[in-house]
C-alpha positions as CSV (number, residue, x, y, z in Angstrom):
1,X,65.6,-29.6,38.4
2,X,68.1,-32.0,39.0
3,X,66.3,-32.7,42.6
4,X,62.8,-33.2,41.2
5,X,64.3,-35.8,38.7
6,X,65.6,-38.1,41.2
7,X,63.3,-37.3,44.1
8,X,61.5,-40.6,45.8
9,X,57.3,-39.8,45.8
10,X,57.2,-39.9,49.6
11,X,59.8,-36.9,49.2
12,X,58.6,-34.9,46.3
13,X,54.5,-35.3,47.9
14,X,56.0,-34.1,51.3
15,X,57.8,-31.3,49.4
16,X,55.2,-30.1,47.3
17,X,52.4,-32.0,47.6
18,X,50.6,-29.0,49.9
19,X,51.2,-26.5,47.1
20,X,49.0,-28.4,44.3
21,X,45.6,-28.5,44.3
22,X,43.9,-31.3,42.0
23,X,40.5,-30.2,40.1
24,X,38.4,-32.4,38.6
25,X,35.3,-31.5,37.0
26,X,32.2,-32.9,36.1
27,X,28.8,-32.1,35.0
28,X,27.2,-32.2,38.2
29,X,29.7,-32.5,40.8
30,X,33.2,-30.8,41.2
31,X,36.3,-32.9,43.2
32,X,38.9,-30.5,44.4
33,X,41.4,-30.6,46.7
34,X,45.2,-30.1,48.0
35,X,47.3,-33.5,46.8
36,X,48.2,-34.2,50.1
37,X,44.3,-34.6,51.1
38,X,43.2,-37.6,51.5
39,X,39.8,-37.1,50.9
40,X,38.7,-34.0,48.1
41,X,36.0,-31.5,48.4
42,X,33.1,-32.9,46.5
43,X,30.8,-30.2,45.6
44,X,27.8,-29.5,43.6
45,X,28.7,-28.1,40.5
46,X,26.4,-25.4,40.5
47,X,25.6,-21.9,41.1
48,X,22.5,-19.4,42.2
49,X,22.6,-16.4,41.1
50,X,20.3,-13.5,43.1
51,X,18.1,-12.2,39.8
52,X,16.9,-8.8,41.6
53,X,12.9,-9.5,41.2
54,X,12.9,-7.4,38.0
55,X,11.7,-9.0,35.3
56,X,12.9,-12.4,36.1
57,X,9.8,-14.9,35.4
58,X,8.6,-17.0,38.7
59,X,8.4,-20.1,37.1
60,X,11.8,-20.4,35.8
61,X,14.2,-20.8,38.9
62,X,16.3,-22.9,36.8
63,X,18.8,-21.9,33.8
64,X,18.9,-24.4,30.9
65,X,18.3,-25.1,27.6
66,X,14.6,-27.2,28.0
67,X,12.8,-28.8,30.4
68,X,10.5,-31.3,29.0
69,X,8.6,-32.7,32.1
70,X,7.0,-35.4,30.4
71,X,7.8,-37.8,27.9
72,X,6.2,-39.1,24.4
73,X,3.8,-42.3,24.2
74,X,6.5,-43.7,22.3
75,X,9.3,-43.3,25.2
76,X,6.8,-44.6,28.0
77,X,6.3,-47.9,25.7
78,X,10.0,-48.3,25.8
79,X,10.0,-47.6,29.5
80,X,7.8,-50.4,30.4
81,X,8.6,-52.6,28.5
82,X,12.3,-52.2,29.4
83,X,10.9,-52.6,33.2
84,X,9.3,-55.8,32.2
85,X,12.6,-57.0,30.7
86,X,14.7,-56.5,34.0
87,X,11.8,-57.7,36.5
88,X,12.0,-60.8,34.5
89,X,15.6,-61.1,34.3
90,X,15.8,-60.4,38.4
91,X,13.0,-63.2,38.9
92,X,10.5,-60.6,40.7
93,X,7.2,-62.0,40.5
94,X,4.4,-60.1,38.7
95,X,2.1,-60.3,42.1
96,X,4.9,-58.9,43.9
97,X,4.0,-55.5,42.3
98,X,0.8,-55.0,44.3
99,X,1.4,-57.8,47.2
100,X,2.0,-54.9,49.9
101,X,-0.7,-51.6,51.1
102,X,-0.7,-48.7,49.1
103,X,-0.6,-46.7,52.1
104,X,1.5,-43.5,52.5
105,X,1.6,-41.9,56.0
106,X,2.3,-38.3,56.9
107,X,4.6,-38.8,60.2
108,X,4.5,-35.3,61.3
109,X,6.4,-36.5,64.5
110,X,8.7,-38.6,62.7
111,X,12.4,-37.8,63.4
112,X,14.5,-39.0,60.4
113,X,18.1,-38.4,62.2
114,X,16.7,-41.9,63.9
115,X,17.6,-43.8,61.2
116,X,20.8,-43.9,59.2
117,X,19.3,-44.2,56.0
118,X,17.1,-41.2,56.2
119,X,18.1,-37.8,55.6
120,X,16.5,-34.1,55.3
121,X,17.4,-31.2,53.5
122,X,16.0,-27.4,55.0
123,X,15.5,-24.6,52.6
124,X,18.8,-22.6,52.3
125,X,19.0,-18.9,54.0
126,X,19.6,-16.2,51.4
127,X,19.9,-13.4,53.6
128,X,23.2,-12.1,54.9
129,X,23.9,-8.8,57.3
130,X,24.2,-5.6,55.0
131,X,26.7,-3.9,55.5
132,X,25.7,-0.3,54.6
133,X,22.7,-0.7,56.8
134,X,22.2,2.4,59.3
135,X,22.4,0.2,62.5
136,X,25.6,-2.1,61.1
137,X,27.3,2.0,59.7
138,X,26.8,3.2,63.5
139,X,27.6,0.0,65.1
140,X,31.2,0.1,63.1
141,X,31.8,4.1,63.3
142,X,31.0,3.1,67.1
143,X,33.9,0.5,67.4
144,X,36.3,2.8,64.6
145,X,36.4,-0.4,62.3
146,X,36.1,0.5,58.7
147,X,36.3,-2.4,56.0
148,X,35.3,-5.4,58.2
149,X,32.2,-8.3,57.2
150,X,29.0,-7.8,59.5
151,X,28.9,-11.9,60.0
152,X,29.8,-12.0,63.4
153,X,28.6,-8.4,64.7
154,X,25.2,-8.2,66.4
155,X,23.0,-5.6,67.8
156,X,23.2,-4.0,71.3
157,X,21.1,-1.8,72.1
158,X,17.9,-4.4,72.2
159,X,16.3,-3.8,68.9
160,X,14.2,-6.5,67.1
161,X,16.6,-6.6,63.2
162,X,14.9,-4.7,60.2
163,X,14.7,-5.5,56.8
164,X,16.7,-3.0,55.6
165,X,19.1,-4.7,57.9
166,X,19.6,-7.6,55.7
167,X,20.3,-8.0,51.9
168,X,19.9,-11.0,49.6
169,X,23.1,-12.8,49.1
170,X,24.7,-12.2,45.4
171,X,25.2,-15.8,45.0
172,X,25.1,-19.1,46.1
173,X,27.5,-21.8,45.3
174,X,27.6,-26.0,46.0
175,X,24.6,-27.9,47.8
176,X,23.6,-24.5,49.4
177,X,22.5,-23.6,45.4
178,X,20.5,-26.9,45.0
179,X,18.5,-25.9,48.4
180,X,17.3,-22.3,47.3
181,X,13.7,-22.2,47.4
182,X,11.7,-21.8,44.1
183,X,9.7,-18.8,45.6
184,X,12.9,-16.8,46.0
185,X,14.2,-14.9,43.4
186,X,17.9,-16.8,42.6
187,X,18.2,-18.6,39.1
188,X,20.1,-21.6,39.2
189,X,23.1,-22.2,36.4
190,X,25.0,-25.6,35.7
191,X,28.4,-24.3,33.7
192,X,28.8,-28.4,32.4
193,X,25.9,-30.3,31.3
194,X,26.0,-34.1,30.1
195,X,30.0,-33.6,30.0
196,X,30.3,-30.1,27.8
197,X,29.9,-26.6,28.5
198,X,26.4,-25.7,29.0
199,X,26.3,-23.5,26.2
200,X,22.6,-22.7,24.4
201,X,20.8,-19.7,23.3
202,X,19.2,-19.5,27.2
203,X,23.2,-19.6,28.7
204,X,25.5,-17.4,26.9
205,X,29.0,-18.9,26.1
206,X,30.4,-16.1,28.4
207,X,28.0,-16.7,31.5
208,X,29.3,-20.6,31.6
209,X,32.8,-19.6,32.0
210,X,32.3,-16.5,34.4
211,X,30.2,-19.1,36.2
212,X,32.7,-21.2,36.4
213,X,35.1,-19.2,37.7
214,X,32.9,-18.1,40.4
215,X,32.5,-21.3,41.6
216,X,35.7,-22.3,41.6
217,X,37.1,-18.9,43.0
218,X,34.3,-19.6,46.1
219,X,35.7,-22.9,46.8
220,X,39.8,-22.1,46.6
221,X,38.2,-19.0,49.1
222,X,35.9,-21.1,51.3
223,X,36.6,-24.8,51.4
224,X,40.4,-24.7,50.5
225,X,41.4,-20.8,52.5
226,X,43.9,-20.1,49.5
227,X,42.9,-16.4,48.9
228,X,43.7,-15.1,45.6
229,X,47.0,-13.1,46.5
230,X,48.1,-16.4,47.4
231,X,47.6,-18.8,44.4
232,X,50.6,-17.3,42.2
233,X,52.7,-20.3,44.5
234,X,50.3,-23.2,43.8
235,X,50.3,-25.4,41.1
236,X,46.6,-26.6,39.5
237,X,46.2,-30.6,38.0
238,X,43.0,-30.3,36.0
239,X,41.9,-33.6,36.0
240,X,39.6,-33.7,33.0
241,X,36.8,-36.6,32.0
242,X,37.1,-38.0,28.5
243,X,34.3,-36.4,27.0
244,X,35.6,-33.2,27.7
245,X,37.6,-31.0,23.5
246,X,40.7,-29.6,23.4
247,X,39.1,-26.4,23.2
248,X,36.9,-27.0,26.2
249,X,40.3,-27.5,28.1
250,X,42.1,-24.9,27.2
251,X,39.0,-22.8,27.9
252,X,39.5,-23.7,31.8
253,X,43.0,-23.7,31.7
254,X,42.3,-20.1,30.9
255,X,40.1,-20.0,34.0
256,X,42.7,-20.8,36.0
257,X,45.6,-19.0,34.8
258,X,44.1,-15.8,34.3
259,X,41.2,-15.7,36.2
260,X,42.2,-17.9,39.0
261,X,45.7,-16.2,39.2
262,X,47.8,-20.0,39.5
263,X,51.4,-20.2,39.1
264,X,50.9,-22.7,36.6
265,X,48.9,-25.7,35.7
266,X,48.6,-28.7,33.9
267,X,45.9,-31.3,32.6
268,X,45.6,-35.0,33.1
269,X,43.4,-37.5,31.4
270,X,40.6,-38.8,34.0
271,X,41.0,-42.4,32.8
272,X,45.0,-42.5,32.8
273,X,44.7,-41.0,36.2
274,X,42.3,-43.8,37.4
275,X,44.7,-46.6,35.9
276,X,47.4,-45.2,37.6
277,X,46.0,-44.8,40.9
278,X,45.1,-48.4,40.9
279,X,48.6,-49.6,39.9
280,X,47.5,-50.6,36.4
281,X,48.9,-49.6,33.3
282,X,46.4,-51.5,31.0
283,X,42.9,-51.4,31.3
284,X,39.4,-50.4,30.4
285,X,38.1,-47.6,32.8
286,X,34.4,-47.0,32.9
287,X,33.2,-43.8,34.4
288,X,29.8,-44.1,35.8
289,X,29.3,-40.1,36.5
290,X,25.9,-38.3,37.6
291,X,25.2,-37.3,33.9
292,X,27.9,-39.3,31.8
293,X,29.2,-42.6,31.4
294,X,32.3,-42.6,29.4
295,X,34.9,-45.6,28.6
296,X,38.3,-45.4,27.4
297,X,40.8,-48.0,27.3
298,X,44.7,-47.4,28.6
299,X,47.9,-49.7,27.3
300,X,50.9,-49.2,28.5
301,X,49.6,-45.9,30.6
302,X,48.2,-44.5,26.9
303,X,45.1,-43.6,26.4
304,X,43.7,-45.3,23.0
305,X,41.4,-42.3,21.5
306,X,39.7,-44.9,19.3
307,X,38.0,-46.6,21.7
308,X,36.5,-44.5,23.8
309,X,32.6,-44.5,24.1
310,X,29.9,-41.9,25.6
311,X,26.7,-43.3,27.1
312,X,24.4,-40.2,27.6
313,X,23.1,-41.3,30.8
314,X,24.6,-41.5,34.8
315,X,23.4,-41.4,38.8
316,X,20.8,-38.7,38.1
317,X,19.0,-40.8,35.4
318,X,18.7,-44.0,37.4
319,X,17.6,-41.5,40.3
320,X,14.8,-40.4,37.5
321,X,13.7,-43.7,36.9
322,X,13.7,-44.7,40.8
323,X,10.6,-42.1,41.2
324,X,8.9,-43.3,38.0
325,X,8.9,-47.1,38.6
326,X,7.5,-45.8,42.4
327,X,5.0,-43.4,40.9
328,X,4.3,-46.7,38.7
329,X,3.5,-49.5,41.3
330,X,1.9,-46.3,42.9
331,X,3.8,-46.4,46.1
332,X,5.2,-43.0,45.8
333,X,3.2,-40.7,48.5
334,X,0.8,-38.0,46.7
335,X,3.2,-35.1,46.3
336,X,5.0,-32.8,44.2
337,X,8.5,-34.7,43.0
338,X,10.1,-32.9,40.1
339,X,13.7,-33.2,39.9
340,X,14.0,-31.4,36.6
341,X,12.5,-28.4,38.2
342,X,13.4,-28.3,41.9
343,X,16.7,-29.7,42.6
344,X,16.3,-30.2,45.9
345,X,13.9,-33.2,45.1
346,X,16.8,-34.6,43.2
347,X,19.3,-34.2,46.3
348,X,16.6,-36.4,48.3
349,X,16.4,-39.1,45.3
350,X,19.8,-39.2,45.1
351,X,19.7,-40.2,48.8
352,X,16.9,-42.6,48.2
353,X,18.6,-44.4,45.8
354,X,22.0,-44.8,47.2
355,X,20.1,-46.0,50.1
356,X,18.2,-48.5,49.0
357,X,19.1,-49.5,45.2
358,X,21.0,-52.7,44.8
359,X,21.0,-55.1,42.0
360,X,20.6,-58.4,43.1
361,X,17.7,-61.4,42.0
362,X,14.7,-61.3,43.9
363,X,12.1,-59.2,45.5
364,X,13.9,-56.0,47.3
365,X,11.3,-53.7,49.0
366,X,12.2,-50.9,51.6
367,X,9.9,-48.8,54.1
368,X,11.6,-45.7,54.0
369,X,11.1,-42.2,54.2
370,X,10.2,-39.8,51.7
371,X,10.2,-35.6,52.0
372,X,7.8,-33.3,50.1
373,X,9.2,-29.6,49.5
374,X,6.7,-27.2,48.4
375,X,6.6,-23.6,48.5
376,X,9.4,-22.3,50.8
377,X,7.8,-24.8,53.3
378,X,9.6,-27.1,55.9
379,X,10.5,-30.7,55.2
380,X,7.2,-32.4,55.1
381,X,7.6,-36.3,56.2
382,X,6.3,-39.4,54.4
383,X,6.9,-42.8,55.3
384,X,6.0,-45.2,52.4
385,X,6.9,-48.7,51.5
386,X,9.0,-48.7,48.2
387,X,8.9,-51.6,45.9
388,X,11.3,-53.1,43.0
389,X,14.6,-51.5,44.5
390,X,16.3,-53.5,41.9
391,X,15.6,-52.6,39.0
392,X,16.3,-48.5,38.8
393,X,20.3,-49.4,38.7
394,X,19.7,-52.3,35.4
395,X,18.9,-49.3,33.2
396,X,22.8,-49.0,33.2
397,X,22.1,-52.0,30.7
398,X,18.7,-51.0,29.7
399,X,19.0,-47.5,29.1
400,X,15.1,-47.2,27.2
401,X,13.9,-47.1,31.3
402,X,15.7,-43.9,32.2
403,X,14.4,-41.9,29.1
404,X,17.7,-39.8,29.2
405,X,16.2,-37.8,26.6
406,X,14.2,-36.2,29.4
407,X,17.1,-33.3,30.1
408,X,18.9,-33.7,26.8
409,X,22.8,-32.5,26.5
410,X,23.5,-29.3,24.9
411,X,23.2,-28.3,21.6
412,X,26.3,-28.7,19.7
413,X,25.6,-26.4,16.3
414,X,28.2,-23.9,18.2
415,X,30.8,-26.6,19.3
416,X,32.2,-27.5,15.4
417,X,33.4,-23.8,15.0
418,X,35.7,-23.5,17.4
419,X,36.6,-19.8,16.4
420,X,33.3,-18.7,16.8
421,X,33.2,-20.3,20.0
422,X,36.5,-18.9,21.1
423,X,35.8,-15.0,19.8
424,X,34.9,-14.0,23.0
425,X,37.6,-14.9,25.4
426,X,40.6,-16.5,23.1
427,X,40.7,-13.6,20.5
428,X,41.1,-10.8,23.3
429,X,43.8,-9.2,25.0
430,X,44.2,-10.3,29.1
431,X,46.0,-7.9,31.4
432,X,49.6,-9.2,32.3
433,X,50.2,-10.6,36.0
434,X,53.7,-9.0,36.1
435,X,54.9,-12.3,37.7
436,X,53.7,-14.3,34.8
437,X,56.3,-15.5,32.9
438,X,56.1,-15.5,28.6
439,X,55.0,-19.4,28.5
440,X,52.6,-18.5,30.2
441,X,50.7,-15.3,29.2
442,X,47.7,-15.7,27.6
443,X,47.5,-11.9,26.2
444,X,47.4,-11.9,22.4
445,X,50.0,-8.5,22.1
446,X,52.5,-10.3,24.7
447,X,52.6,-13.1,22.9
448,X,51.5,-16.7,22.9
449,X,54.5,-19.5,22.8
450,X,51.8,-21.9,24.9
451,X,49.6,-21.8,22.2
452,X,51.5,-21.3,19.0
453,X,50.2,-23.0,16.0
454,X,48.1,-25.2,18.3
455,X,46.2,-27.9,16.5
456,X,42.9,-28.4,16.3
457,X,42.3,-32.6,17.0
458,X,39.0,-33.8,17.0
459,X,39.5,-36.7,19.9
460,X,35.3,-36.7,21.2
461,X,34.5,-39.9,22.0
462,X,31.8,-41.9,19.9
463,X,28.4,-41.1,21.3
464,X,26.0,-44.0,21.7
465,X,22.4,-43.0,22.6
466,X,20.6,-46.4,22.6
467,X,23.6,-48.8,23.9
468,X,23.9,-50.3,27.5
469,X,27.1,-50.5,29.2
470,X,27.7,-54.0,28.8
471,X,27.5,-53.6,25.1
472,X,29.3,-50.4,25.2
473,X,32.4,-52.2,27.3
474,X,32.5,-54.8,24.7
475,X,33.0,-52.4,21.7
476,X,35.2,-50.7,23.2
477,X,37.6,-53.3,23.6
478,X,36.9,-54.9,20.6
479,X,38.3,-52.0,18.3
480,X,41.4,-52.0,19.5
481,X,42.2,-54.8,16.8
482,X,44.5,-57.0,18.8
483,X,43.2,-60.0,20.7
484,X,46.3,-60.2,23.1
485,X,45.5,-56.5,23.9
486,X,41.9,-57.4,24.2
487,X,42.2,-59.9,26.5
488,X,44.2,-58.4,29.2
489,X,41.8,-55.7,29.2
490,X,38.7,-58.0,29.7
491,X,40.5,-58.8,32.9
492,X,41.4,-55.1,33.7
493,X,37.4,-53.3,33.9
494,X,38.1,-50.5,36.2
495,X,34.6,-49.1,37.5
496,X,35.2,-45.2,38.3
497,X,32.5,-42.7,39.5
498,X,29.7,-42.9,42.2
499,X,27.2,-45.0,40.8
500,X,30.1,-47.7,40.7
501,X,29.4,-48.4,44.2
502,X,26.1,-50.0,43.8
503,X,26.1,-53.2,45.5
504,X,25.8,-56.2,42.9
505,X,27.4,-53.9,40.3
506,X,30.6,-55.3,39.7
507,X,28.9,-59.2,39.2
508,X,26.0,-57.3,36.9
509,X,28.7,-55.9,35.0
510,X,31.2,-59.3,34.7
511,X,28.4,-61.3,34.1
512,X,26.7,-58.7,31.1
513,X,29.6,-58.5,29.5
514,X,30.8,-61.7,29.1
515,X,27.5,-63.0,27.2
516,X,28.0,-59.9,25.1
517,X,31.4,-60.6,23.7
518,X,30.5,-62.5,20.3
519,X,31.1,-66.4,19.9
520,X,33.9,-65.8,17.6
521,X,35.8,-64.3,20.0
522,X,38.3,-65.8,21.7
523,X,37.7,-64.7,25.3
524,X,36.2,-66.8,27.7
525,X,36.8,-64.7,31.4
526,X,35.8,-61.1,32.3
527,X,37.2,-59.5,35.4
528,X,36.0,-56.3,37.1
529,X,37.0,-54.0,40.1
530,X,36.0,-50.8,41.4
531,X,38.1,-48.3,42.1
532,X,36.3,-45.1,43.6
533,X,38.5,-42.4,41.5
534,X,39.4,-39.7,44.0
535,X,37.8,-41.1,47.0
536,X,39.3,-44.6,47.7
537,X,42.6,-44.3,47.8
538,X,43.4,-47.3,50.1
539,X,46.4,-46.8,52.4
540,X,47.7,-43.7,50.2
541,X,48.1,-40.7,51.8
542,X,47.3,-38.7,49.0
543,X,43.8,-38.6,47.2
544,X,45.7,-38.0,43.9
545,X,47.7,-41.5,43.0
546,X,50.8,-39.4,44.0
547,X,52.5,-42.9,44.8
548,X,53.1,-44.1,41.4
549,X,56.1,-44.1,39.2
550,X,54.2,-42.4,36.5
551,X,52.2,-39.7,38.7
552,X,56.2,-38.6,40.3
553,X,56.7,-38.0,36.2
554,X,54.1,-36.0,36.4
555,X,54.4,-34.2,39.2
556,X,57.5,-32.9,38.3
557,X,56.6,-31.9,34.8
558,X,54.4,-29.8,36.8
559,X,56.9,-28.3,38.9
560,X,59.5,-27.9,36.2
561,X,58.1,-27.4,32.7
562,X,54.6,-27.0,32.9
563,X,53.1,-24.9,29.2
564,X,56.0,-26.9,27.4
565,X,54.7,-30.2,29.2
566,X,50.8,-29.3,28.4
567,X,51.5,-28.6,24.3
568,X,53.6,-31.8,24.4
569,X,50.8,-34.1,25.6
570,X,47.6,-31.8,24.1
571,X,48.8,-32.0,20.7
């Protein structure tokens, strides 16, 4: 104890820096990774499950709540006229809109590795070797090996592979999920939607979390090569976003205690651990996730509960309204393109748009090359000319042109009862991991120190449906009360999350925000810097801010006194 309390970081990371792995979830994507990574695993957070072809209904490949594929006359006034807002404010002439062909070309020769910015995706393979087929039983008695995977066997004696040869996979986890063809019969499940647990009457409280754990499991297995046996001598920092309850948290501390089989873990606030990474122990941290933005302001390397701020609305949105302002100036070639329906069309938009979206004045058109994915078929190949490249990434301050509404966040009737929500898995006894110590059992009839009169705190950040994120930065700040606080966070933005690299971004942002602070304030400058949480981690060796003064704390809390630490800072 005494040697964790006065250990250096370059010391304590080389000590035990290779047995904790960081995990930090988010709706669509999951970072995870040893601490003395540089670079995390980032993974779709996702899973498809094989549905057997009995009763399973064609059409619905995807698990969720709704899918509304269109939207009201009512939402498409406020789209265009939003559009006609930002093409003004960006100075693109109206005659730019149909200056170029409408021509879309099929380039069936095309070869998109030719160009950097193009990318394809291919239909994922569900099959895998089945074990108990006849030729893989004989090919195994044949060899006298009993209990061994089929992967990397292969027939002999010259036969062509039969059906009953191969099986479909159970499930499918990451990218691999988002490529499953709609014609197959796999469901796809997203545990976390719009920052919460994807809980509705079509995805049963239980499913999300043994989804969950399947998809983490699969990674620590696959990407990682910790095998279960072996996690009982690894610590787990749950790096958690903002938007994220109590009860939500506990729920996957769960997940990884019991289910996961850790030695211990411990949770960390997204936004403290951004602030900390970047050497700051005051500022405003904005999250620009795939599904979420979220804001929360830090002083003095607290997190200020009062100002935090939820903007329904991230990456996959401005992807959204990439394809409608192209399917608008009708440059978008004459295909299928749902991203609510197939993901795979929203893995190529994605692509599109970090590609090509920028915000800066002026005209910004791209030839580039668009696939079509339809029925189980190959890639098909489109080259088109894409107009207004601009203006997808200023719905960040204009959010009536993404129509967010379009996949709305879960319904919450079940998330203000927090013992009906917990019956299931909380309220249960858990078989006892005879190395487990009493702090950290989670079985009801062995006790529960860790969780002993634990208190219910309602710390949700204020949801605001209708407010861009210039606005939203503003209020945030503003209701801390104190105008020396104020200012040194108006100096201090900290842009977190993949959208925050958009080129122009950072200007967009100081400039917004500064004409949205009111008259009577007394702050006249507005500073703003990225930092990529997780992924740009300069000259540290360690993709998890392990080189701070507050992060060694923290460390070894996590090596020392974990449950006691966790109740402490939870409650």
């Amino acid at each position: 104890m005494d040697y964790l309390k006065s250990a250096v970081p370059s010391q304590l990371i080389a000590d035990r820096g290779a047995n904790i792995v960081v995990i930090n979830p988010g709706s669509a994507n999951l970072r995870i990774g040893l601490a003395q990574q540089q670079y995390p695993f980032i993974i779709p957070h996702c899973i498809a499950k094989y549905t057997g072809g009995e009763n399973q209904d064609p059409k619905k490949n995807v698990q969720d709540q709704m899918l509304n594929s269109g939207i009201t006359p009512a939402q498409q006034q406020e789209r265009e006229k939003a559009y006609d807002i930002i093409a003004s404010l960006l100075k693109i002439p109206e005659v730019a809109n149909n200056s170029f062909l409408r021509k879309t070309v099929r380039v069936d020769g095309f070869n998109p590795q030719s160009s950097k910015k193009d990318s394809t995706f291919s239909w994922t393979d569900v099959m895998e070797k089945n074990p108990s087929s006849s030729a893989a039983v004989e090919k195994l008695e044949d060899e006298g090996v009993k209990d061994e995977t089929l992967d990397n066997l292969e027939d002999t004696d010259g036969r062509e592979p039969e059906l009953s040869d191969f099986k479909f996979r159970e499930f499918i986890c990451g990218e691999e999920a988002l490529k499953v063809s709609p014609t197959e019969p796999y469901c796809l499940c997203r545990p976390i939607r719009r920052g919460h647990f994807n809980v509705s009457q079509y995805y049963p409280m239980q499913q999300v979390f043994e989804d969950l754990a399947t998809i983490w499991d699969w990674i620590l297995n696959e990407k990682l090569h910790i095998p279960q046996p072996d996690r009982r001598m690894y610590s787990a920092v749950l790096v958690v976003p903002e938007t994220f309850d109590n009860r939500e948290i506990k729920e996957m501390l769960s997940i990884i205690l019991r289910d996961l089989q850790f030695g211990s873990a411990v949770v960390h606030q997204e936004g403290l651990a951004a602030a900390f990474g970047n050497g700051l122990s005051t500022a405003c941290v904005v999250n620009i996730g795939a599904q979420m933005t979220s804001i929360i302001c830090i002083e003095d390397g607290v997190a200020l509960p009062t100002t935090g701020v939820t903007l329904p609305f991230g990456g996959e949105d401005i992807s959204r309204g990439f394809l409608w302002i192209q399917q608008h100036h009708q440059t978008w070639p004459t295909i299928c393109t749902n991203p609510l329906a197939k993901p795979i069309d929203m893995l190529m938009l994605n692509k599109l748009k970090e590609s090509y979206c920028q915000i800066r004045d002026g005209e910004l058109d791209a030839v580039a090359v668009v696939h079509s994915y339809d029925d189980g078929m190959p890639a098909g190949v489109h080259k088109t000319r894409l107009t207004a490249l601009n203006v997808p990434p200023m719905g960040l301050f204009y959010p009536q042109l993404l129509v967010q509404d379009e996949y709305p966040p879960p319904p919450r009737s079940w998330f203000h009862d927090h013992e009906d929500m917990l019956e299931d898995t909380w309220h249960m006894d858990f078989p006892r991991r005879s190395d487990m110590s009493d702090g950290l059992f989670l079985g009801v009839n062995g006790g529960m120190p860790m969780w002993d009169n634990y208190p219910v705190i309602q710390t949700r950040q204020k949801k605001e449906d209708n407010l861009g994120l210039a606005e939203a930065i503003v209020n945030s700040i503003l209701s801390t009360g104190r105008i020396d606080l104020q200012r040194k966070l108006f100096v201090s933005i900290q842009l977190i999350g993949g959208v925050a690299l958009t080129s122009g971004l950072i200007g967009a942002v100081e400039e917004r925000v500064l004409h949205a602070i009111p008259s009577n304030e007394a702050v006249d400058t507005v500073e703003v810097s990225l930092f990529y949480l997780l992924l740009e981690a300069g000259e540290r060796k360690l993709f998890f801010y392990c080189v701070d003064s507050c992060t060694v704390f923290f460390l070894s809390e996590v090596l020392r006194e974990p449950s006691l630490w966790l109740r402490e800072r939870l409650s």
